[in-house]
N, C-alpha and C positions, 0 to 999 in steps of 0.2 A: 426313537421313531424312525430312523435309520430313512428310508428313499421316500418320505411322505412330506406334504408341506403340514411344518405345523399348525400355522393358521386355517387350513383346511379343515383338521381335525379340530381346532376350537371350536370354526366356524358350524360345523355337524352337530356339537356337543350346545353349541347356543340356540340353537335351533330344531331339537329337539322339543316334545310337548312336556311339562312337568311328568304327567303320566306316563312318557314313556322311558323317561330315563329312572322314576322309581320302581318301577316295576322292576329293574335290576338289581333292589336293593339286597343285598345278602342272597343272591339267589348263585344260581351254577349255571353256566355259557357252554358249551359243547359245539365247536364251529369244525366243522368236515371242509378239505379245503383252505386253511386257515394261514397257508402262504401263499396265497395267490393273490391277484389285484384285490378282487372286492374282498378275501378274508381277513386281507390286514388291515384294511383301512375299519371292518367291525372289530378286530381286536384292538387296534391303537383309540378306540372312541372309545370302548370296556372300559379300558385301562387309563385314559384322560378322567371319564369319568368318576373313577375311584380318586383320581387325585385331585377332582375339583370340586363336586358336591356331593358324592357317594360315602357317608358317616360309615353306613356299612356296606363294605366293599362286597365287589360281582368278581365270581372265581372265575378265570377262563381256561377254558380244555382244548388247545389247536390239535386238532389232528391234520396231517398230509402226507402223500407219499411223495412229495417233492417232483414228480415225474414231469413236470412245467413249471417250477416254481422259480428257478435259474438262482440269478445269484440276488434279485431283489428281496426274492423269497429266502434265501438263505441266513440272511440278518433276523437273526430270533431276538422277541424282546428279552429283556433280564429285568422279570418282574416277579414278587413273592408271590400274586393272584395268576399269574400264567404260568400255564404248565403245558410243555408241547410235547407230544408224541409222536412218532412217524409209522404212521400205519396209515393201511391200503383199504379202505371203506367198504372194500363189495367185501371184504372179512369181515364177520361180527366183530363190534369191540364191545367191553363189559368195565364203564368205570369205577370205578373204587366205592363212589358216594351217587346218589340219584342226581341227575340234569335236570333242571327246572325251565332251560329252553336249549334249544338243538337247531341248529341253522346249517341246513345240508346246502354248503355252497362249490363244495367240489364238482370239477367238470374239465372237462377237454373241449374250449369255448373257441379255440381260435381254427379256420378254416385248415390251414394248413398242416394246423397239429391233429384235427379229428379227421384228416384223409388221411394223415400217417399211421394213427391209431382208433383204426373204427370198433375194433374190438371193445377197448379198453373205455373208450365213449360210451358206444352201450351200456356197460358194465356199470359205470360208477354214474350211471340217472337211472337206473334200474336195480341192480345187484345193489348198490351204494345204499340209494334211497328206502329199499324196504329194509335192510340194517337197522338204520337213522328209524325210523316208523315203528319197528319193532323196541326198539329203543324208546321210543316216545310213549310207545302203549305202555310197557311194562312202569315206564319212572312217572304216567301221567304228563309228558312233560307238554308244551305249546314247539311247534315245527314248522319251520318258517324252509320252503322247498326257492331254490333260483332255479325254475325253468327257464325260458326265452321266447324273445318273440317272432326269434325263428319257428317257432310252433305255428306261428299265421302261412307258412312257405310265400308264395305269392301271390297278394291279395289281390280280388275283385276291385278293377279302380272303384268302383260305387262304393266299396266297403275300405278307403282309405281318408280320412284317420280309421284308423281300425279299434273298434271295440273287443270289449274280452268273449261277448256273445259271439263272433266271427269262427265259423268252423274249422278254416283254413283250406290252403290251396295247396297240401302237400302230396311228392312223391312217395313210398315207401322203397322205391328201388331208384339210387342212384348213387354221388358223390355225397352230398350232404343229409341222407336219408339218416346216416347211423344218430346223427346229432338231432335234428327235428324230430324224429320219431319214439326216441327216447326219451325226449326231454315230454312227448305229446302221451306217451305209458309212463313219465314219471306222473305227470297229472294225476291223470288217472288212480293211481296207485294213493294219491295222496285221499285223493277224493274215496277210494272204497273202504281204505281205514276210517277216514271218517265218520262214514255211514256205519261200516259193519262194528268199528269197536269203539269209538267216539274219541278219536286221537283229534287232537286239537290242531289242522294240518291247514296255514298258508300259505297261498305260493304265487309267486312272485314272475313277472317276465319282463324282462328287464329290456331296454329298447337302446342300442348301441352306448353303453355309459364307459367314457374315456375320462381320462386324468392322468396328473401323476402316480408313480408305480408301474404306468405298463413297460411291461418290458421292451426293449428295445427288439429283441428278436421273435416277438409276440408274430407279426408278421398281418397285422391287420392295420387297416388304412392308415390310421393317425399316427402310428408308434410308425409305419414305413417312411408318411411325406415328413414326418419330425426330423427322422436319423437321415434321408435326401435332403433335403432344405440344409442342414447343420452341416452336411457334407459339403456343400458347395454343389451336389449334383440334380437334374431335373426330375422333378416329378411325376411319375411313370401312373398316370390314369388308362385304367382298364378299359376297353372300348365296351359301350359306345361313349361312356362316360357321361351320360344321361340318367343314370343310375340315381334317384334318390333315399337319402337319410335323414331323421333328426338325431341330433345327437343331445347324450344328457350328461353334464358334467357331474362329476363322481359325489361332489356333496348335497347336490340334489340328490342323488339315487341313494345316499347312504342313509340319508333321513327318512325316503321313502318306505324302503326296506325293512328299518328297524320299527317305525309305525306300524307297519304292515303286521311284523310277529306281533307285537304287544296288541293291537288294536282292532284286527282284521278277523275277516266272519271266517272260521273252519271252512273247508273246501273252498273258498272263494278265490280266485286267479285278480291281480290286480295289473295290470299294466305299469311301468314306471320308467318315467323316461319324459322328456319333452316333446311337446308335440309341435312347438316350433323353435326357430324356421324347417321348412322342409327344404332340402338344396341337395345339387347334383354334383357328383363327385368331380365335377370338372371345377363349379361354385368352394365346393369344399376346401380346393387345391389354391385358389387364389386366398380364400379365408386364410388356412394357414399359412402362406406365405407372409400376407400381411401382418399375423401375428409374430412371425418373425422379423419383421422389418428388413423384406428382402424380394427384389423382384418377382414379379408370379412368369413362373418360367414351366410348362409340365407338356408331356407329352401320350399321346393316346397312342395306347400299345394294346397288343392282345395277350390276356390272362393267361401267366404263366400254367405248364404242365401241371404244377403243383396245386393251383388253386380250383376248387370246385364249382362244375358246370352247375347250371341253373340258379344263377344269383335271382333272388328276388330282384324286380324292376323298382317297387316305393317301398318306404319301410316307416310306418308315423301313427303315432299311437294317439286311440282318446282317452284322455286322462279322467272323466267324468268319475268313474268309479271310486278313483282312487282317491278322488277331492270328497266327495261325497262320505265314504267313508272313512278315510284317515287324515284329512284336513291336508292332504297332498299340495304341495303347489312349489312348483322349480322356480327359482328367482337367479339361476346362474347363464344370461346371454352369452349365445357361441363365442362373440368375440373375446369376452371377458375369459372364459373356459379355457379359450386357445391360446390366449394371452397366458394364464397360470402353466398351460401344457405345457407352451413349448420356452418358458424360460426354465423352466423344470427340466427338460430335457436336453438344455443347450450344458447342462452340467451334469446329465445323468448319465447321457448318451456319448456322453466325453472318451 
Protein backbone atom coordinates (compact mmCIF):
# COMPACT_ATOMS: atom_id res chain seq x y z
CA UNK A 1 0.00 0.00 0.00
CA UNK A 2 3.14 1.86 0.17
CA UNK A 3 2.40 6.07 1.08
CA UNK A 4 -1.49 5.41 2.08
CA UNK A 5 -3.14 4.85 5.54
CA UNK A 6 -4.35 1.53 5.67
CA UNK A 7 -7.27 2.24 7.81
CA UNK A 8 -8.22 4.73 5.17
CA UNK A 9 -8.46 2.34 2.69
CA UNK A 10 -10.50 -0.24 5.09
CA UNK A 11 -12.41 2.56 6.13
CA UNK A 12 -13.66 3.31 2.02
CA UNK A 13 -14.04 -0.33 1.54
CA UNK A 14 -16.53 -0.42 4.89
CA UNK A 15 -18.27 2.09 3.68
CA UNK A 16 -19.07 1.41 0.48
CA UNK A 17 -22.87 0.21 -0.55
CA UNK A 18 -23.22 -3.73 -1.17
CA UNK A 19 -24.06 -2.68 -4.80
CA UNK A 20 -21.20 -0.95 -5.36
CA UNK A 21 -18.62 -3.03 -4.37
CA UNK A 22 -20.42 -6.10 -6.48
CA UNK A 23 -20.72 -4.60 -9.30
CA UNK A 24 -16.81 -5.15 -9.41
CA UNK A 25 -17.28 -8.60 -9.15
CA UNK A 26 -15.20 -10.36 -11.93
CA UNK A 27 -15.33 -7.43 -14.00
CA UNK A 28 -12.05 -5.25 -15.69
CA UNK A 29 -10.89 -1.50 -14.10
CA UNK A 30 -9.18 0.58 -16.66
CA UNK A 31 -8.06 3.77 -14.37
CA UNK A 32 -5.98 6.63 -16.75
CA UNK A 33 -4.03 8.41 -14.23
CA UNK A 34 -3.64 5.57 -11.96
CA UNK A 35 -0.51 7.01 -10.02
CA UNK A 36 -1.54 10.00 -8.86
CA UNK A 37 -3.34 11.04 -5.46
CA UNK A 38 -6.82 10.08 -6.38
CA UNK A 39 -5.77 6.86 -8.80
CA UNK A 40 -4.12 4.98 -6.14
CA UNK A 41 -6.17 5.40 -3.47
CA UNK A 42 -9.21 3.56 -6.53
CA UNK A 43 -6.53 1.14 -7.15
CA UNK A 44 -5.57 0.12 -3.37
CA UNK A 45 -9.65 0.00 -2.61
CA UNK A 46 -9.74 -2.67 -6.16
CA UNK A 47 -7.25 -4.44 -4.76
CA UNK A 48 -8.37 -4.51 -0.66
CA UNK A 49 -11.44 -5.50 -2.05
CA UNK A 50 -10.37 -8.53 -3.92
CA UNK A 51 -8.67 -9.60 -0.73
CA UNK A 52 -11.63 -9.00 1.69
CA UNK A 53 -15.04 -9.75 0.03
CA UNK A 54 -14.29 -10.06 -3.79
CA UNK A 55 -14.97 -14.30 -4.22
CA UNK A 56 -14.31 -13.21 -7.78
CA UNK A 57 -11.77 -10.82 -8.12
CA UNK A 58 -11.69 -7.16 -10.30
CA UNK A 59 -8.70 -7.08 -12.70
CA UNK A 60 -6.93 -3.57 -12.59
CA UNK A 61 -5.25 -1.73 -15.85
CA UNK A 62 -3.25 1.46 -14.30
CA UNK A 63 -2.14 3.46 -17.05
CA UNK A 64 0.11 6.80 -16.44
CA UNK A 65 2.61 8.59 -17.98
CA UNK A 66 4.13 9.49 -14.64
CA UNK A 67 4.79 13.22 -15.67
CA UNK A 68 3.47 14.23 -11.83
CA UNK A 69 3.39 11.09 -10.26
CA UNK A 70 7.02 11.74 -8.33
CA UNK A 71 8.15 9.21 -6.15
CA UNK A 72 4.55 8.61 -4.22
CA UNK A 73 3.54 7.53 -7.50
CA UNK A 74 6.49 5.53 -8.33
CA UNK A 75 5.63 2.64 -5.56
CA UNK A 76 3.67 0.26 -8.11
CA UNK A 77 1.62 -2.44 -6.29
CA UNK A 78 2.94 -6.22 -6.84
CA UNK A 79 -0.43 -7.72 -7.29
CA UNK A 80 -1.58 -10.73 -9.75
CA UNK A 81 -4.99 -8.46 -10.51
CA UNK A 82 -2.88 -5.25 -11.31
CA UNK A 83 -1.30 -4.75 -14.20
CA UNK A 84 0.46 -1.22 -14.94
CA UNK A 85 1.40 0.35 -18.09
CA UNK A 86 2.96 3.54 -18.82
CA UNK A 87 1.48 5.20 -21.40
CA UNK A 88 0.38 8.85 -22.39
CA UNK A 89 -3.62 8.91 -22.85
CA UNK A 90 -4.19 11.66 -25.58
CA UNK A 91 -2.53 8.21 -27.62
CA UNK A 92 -5.02 5.65 -28.29
CA UNK A 93 -4.50 2.53 -26.01
CA UNK A 94 -6.11 -0.96 -27.23
CA UNK A 95 -6.30 -3.61 -24.23
CA UNK A 96 -5.83 -6.97 -24.66
CA UNK A 97 -9.57 -8.18 -23.26
CA UNK A 98 -12.80 -5.49 -23.06
CA UNK A 99 -12.95 -2.83 -19.84
CA UNK A 100 -16.11 -3.25 -18.06
CA UNK A 101 -15.44 0.26 -16.45
CA UNK A 102 -12.91 3.08 -17.34
CA UNK A 103 -12.24 5.81 -14.84
CA UNK A 104 -10.37 8.79 -16.80
CA UNK A 105 -8.75 10.27 -13.79
CA UNK A 106 -5.56 11.60 -15.29
CA UNK A 107 -5.01 15.40 -15.27
CA UNK A 108 -2.52 18.12 -14.50
CA UNK A 109 -4.74 19.34 -11.27
CA UNK A 110 -2.14 21.36 -9.48
CA UNK A 111 -1.88 25.37 -10.15
CA UNK A 112 1.47 25.33 -10.61
CA UNK A 113 2.01 22.42 -12.63
CA UNK A 114 -0.92 23.42 -15.25
CA UNK A 115 0.98 26.97 -15.82
CA UNK A 116 3.96 25.11 -16.46
CA UNK A 117 2.26 22.74 -18.65
CA UNK A 118 -0.92 24.22 -20.37
CA UNK A 119 -0.41 22.32 -23.36
CA UNK A 120 -0.30 19.19 -22.01
CA UNK A 121 -3.44 19.99 -19.66
CA UNK A 122 -5.47 20.62 -22.39
CA UNK A 123 -4.45 17.51 -23.94
CA UNK A 124 -5.19 14.89 -21.55
CA UNK A 125 -9.23 16.50 -20.56
CA UNK A 126 -9.57 16.55 -24.17
CA UNK A 127 -7.31 14.38 -26.45
CA UNK A 128 -7.20 11.94 -23.10
CA UNK A 129 -10.96 11.82 -22.53
CA UNK A 130 -12.23 11.03 -26.19
CA UNK A 131 -9.47 8.10 -26.24
CA UNK A 132 -11.19 6.76 -22.86
CA UNK A 133 -14.90 7.40 -24.57
CA UNK A 134 -13.96 5.92 -27.69
CA UNK A 135 -12.77 3.10 -25.68
CA UNK A 136 -15.95 3.05 -23.74
CA UNK A 137 -18.13 2.96 -26.90
CA UNK A 138 -16.47 0.21 -28.64
CA UNK A 139 -16.15 -2.23 -25.10
CA UNK A 140 -19.80 -0.91 -23.94
CA UNK A 141 -18.02 -0.15 -20.94
CA UNK A 142 -19.60 2.61 -17.82
CA UNK A 143 -17.06 5.91 -17.56
CA UNK A 144 -16.83 7.68 -14.66
CA UNK A 145 -14.84 11.36 -16.20
CA UNK A 146 -12.90 13.68 -12.78
CA UNK A 147 -13.75 17.03 -14.08
CA UNK A 148 -13.57 19.92 -11.36
CA UNK A 149 -15.10 22.40 -9.73
CA UNK A 150 -12.87 24.61 -11.04
CA UNK A 151 -15.38 24.51 -13.94
CA UNK A 152 -17.76 26.96 -11.69
CA UNK A 153 -14.45 29.67 -12.10
CA UNK A 154 -15.81 32.26 -9.85
CA UNK A 155 -19.16 32.01 -8.50
CA UNK A 156 -22.22 34.48 -8.11
CA UNK A 157 -22.15 35.05 -4.25
CA UNK A 158 -26.01 34.29 -4.65
CA UNK A 159 -24.99 30.99 -6.25
CA UNK A 160 -22.62 29.82 -3.31
CA UNK A 161 -23.08 26.58 -2.07
CA UNK A 162 -23.04 26.11 -5.63
CA UNK A 163 -25.05 23.68 -7.49
CA UNK A 164 -24.23 21.46 -10.58
CA UNK A 165 -27.04 23.57 -12.60
CA UNK A 166 -24.55 26.78 -12.01
CA UNK A 167 -23.08 27.97 -15.43
CA UNK A 168 -20.17 29.37 -14.19
CA UNK A 169 -18.10 32.45 -14.10
CA UNK A 170 -15.25 31.39 -16.31
CA UNK A 171 -12.46 33.24 -18.39
CA UNK A 172 -11.37 31.34 -21.58
CA UNK A 173 -8.16 33.59 -21.77
CA UNK A 174 -5.82 33.63 -19.08
CA UNK A 175 -3.55 31.70 -16.29
CA UNK A 176 -5.94 29.12 -15.35
CA UNK A 177 -8.04 29.03 -18.51
CA UNK A 178 -6.04 25.92 -19.92
CA UNK A 179 -7.36 23.71 -16.77
CA UNK A 180 -11.13 25.18 -16.39
CA UNK A 181 -11.95 25.16 -19.81
CA UNK A 182 -10.86 21.81 -20.53
CA UNK A 183 -12.06 20.21 -17.96
CA UNK A 184 -15.69 22.49 -18.99
CA UNK A 185 -15.06 20.61 -23.11
CA UNK A 186 -14.35 17.55 -21.25
CA UNK A 187 -18.14 17.65 -19.98
CA UNK A 188 -19.20 18.31 -22.80
CA UNK A 189 -17.60 15.67 -24.59
CA UNK A 190 -18.86 13.16 -22.15
CA UNK A 191 -22.25 14.45 -22.44
CA UNK A 192 -22.41 14.26 -26.55
CA UNK A 193 -21.38 10.50 -26.42
CA UNK A 194 -23.99 10.05 -24.42
CA UNK A 195 -26.49 11.34 -26.48
CA UNK A 196 -25.07 10.58 -29.89
CA UNK A 197 -23.87 6.89 -29.17
CA UNK A 198 -25.30 6.06 -25.72
CA UNK A 199 -21.79 5.58 -23.77
CA UNK A 200 -22.53 5.26 -20.34
CA UNK A 201 -20.45 8.65 -19.24
CA UNK A 202 -20.35 10.03 -15.46
CA UNK A 203 -18.66 12.73 -14.26
CA UNK A 204 -17.57 13.75 -11.36
CA UNK A 205 -16.20 17.58 -9.97
CA UNK A 206 -14.58 16.99 -7.37
CA UNK A 207 -14.34 20.03 -4.62
CA UNK A 208 -10.59 20.48 -3.07
CA UNK A 209 -10.24 16.68 -1.70
CA UNK A 210 -6.78 16.41 0.40
CA UNK A 211 -5.28 13.50 2.28
CA UNK A 212 -2.57 11.40 2.61
CA UNK A 213 -0.64 10.68 -0.69
CA UNK A 214 -0.25 14.18 -1.74
CA UNK A 215 2.79 15.02 -2.69
CA UNK A 216 4.81 16.96 -0.90
CA UNK A 217 5.88 19.11 -3.91
CA UNK A 218 2.21 19.05 -5.22
CA UNK A 219 2.50 22.86 -4.40
CA UNK A 220 -1.08 23.38 -3.42
CA UNK A 221 -2.32 24.73 0.03
CA UNK A 222 -2.33 21.78 2.29
CA UNK A 223 0.82 19.68 1.01
CA UNK A 224 2.66 23.68 1.29
CA UNK A 225 1.39 24.65 5.15
CA UNK A 226 2.08 20.59 6.11
CA UNK A 227 5.88 20.62 4.60
CA UNK A 228 6.18 24.82 6.53
CA UNK A 229 4.63 23.76 9.84
CA UNK A 230 7.03 20.21 9.85
CA UNK A 231 9.73 22.58 8.98
CA UNK A 232 9.66 24.79 11.73
CA UNK A 233 8.89 27.73 9.27
CA UNK A 234 5.82 30.22 9.02
CA UNK A 235 3.04 29.86 6.92
CA UNK A 236 2.98 32.00 3.84
CA UNK A 237 -1.06 33.00 3.13
CA UNK A 238 -1.60 34.44 -0.09
CA UNK A 239 -3.14 38.00 0.31
CA UNK A 240 -5.89 38.96 1.04
CA UNK A 241 -6.19 35.66 2.71
CA UNK A 242 -10.01 35.93 2.76
CA UNK A 243 -9.93 33.47 0.30
CA UNK A 244 -12.56 30.76 1.03
CA UNK A 245 -12.66 26.76 0.84
CA UNK A 246 -14.32 23.54 1.97
CA UNK A 247 -12.31 20.86 2.02
CA UNK A 248 -13.22 17.16 1.55
CA UNK A 249 -11.19 14.47 3.05
CA UNK A 250 -9.88 11.85 0.50
CA UNK A 251 -12.35 8.95 1.97
CA UNK A 252 -15.31 10.83 1.70
CA UNK A 253 -14.38 11.65 -1.94
CA UNK A 254 -13.33 8.14 -2.74
CA UNK A 255 -16.69 6.60 -1.76
CA UNK A 256 -18.30 9.31 -3.53
CA UNK A 257 -16.59 8.75 -6.66
CA UNK A 258 -16.96 5.11 -6.98
CA UNK A 259 -20.81 5.46 -6.31
CA UNK A 260 -21.01 7.90 -8.78
CA UNK A 261 -19.49 5.15 -11.66
CA UNK A 262 -21.63 2.25 -10.54
CA UNK A 263 -24.71 4.28 -9.50
CA UNK A 264 -25.04 7.60 -11.44
CA UNK A 265 -27.40 8.87 -14.35
CA UNK A 266 -25.24 8.86 -17.87
CA UNK A 267 -24.31 12.54 -18.46
CA UNK A 268 -25.04 13.75 -15.16
CA UNK A 269 -22.22 16.06 -13.29
CA UNK A 270 -22.22 15.39 -9.46
CA UNK A 271 -20.52 17.60 -7.17
CA UNK A 272 -18.28 15.77 -4.44
CA UNK A 273 -16.75 17.23 -1.78
CA UNK A 274 -18.06 18.87 1.54
CA UNK A 275 -19.97 21.49 1.90
CA UNK A 276 -18.94 22.25 5.29
CA UNK A 277 -17.23 24.28 7.16
CA UNK A 278 -16.55 27.02 4.60
CA UNK A 279 -13.31 28.86 5.99
CA UNK A 280 -10.60 31.28 4.82
CA UNK A 281 -7.30 30.55 4.03
CA UNK A 282 -5.99 32.51 6.88
CA UNK A 283 -8.99 29.99 9.32
CA UNK A 284 -7.34 27.29 7.26
CA UNK A 285 -3.66 28.14 8.54
CA UNK A 286 -4.48 28.06 12.20
CA UNK A 287 -6.73 24.75 11.62
CA UNK A 288 -3.57 23.12 10.48
CA UNK A 289 -1.36 24.28 12.86
CA UNK A 290 -3.47 22.91 15.52
CA UNK A 291 -3.56 19.68 13.97
CA UNK A 292 -0.09 19.72 14.20
CA UNK A 293 0.06 20.62 17.69
CA UNK A 294 2.15 23.83 17.03
CA UNK A 295 1.75 27.48 17.31
CA UNK A 296 -0.56 29.24 14.46
CA UNK A 297 2.25 31.46 13.39
CA UNK A 298 1.55 32.53 9.23
CA UNK A 299 2.12 35.38 7.37
CA UNK A 300 0.22 37.26 4.31
CA UNK A 301 2.34 37.58 1.41
CA UNK A 302 1.67 38.21 -2.27
CA UNK A 303 1.22 35.04 -4.65
CA UNK A 304 4.25 33.87 -6.01
CA UNK A 305 5.19 34.61 -10.05
CA UNK A 306 4.37 31.09 -10.43
CA UNK A 307 0.99 30.81 -9.06
CA UNK A 308 -2.16 31.75 -11.28
CA UNK A 309 -3.95 35.19 -11.44
CA UNK A 310 -7.67 35.02 -10.90
CA UNK A 311 -8.05 32.67 -7.86
CA UNK A 312 -11.64 32.17 -7.27
CA UNK A 313 -12.77 34.23 -4.12
CA UNK A 314 -15.45 31.09 -2.41
CA UNK A 315 -15.25 27.62 -3.41
CA UNK A 316 -18.40 25.23 -1.63
CA UNK A 317 -20.49 22.90 -3.20
CA UNK A 318 -24.32 21.68 -2.67
CA UNK A 319 -24.19 18.25 -2.30
CA UNK A 320 -28.05 17.71 -2.86
CA UNK A 321 -27.59 15.90 -5.97
CA UNK A 322 -25.27 13.78 -4.92
CA UNK A 323 -27.17 12.63 -1.68
CA UNK A 324 -30.34 12.24 -3.62
CA UNK A 325 -28.83 10.07 -6.14
CA UNK A 326 -25.91 8.04 -4.70
CA UNK A 327 -26.88 8.19 -1.01
CA UNK A 328 -23.62 10.60 -0.71
CA UNK A 329 -22.91 11.96 2.61
CA UNK A 330 -19.20 12.92 4.04
CA UNK A 331 -18.87 11.94 7.82
CA UNK A 332 -15.01 12.99 7.79
CA UNK A 333 -14.70 16.68 9.94
CA UNK A 334 -11.80 19.14 8.95
CA UNK A 335 -10.33 18.71 12.08
CA UNK A 336 -10.34 14.98 12.20
CA UNK A 337 -9.08 15.01 8.23
CA UNK A 338 -6.18 17.44 9.22
CA UNK A 339 -5.34 15.47 12.12
CA UNK A 340 -4.90 11.93 9.76
CA UNK A 341 -3.06 14.64 7.10
CA UNK A 342 -0.61 15.86 8.87
CA UNK A 343 0.53 12.91 11.14
CA UNK A 344 0.79 11.27 7.74
CA UNK A 345 2.96 13.80 6.55
CA UNK A 346 5.16 14.39 9.66
CA UNK A 347 6.68 11.02 8.16
CA UNK A 348 6.10 11.31 4.53
CA UNK A 349 7.34 14.63 4.31
CA UNK A 350 10.56 13.53 6.26
Amino acid sequence: MGFLLKSDIDEICTRLSREVVMAFAGKRVLITGARGFLGRYLTEVLLELNATVLNNPVEVIALDNMLTAGELGADLPRDRHYAFVKHDIIKPFYPERPVDFLMHAAGVASPYYYRKWPLETLEVATIGLKNVLELARSHGSRVLFFSSSEIYGDPDPACVPTHESYRGNVSSLGPRSCYDESKRLGETMVYVYQQSFGVKGMITRPFNIYGPGMQKADYRVLPNFAAKLLAGEPLHVYLPGTQTRTFCYVTDAIVGFLSALVQGVPGEPYNIGNPSPEVTMRELARLVASAAGVPDGCELVAAPESYPADEPQRRCPDISKAIDHLGYAPIVGIEDGLKRFVDWAREAYR
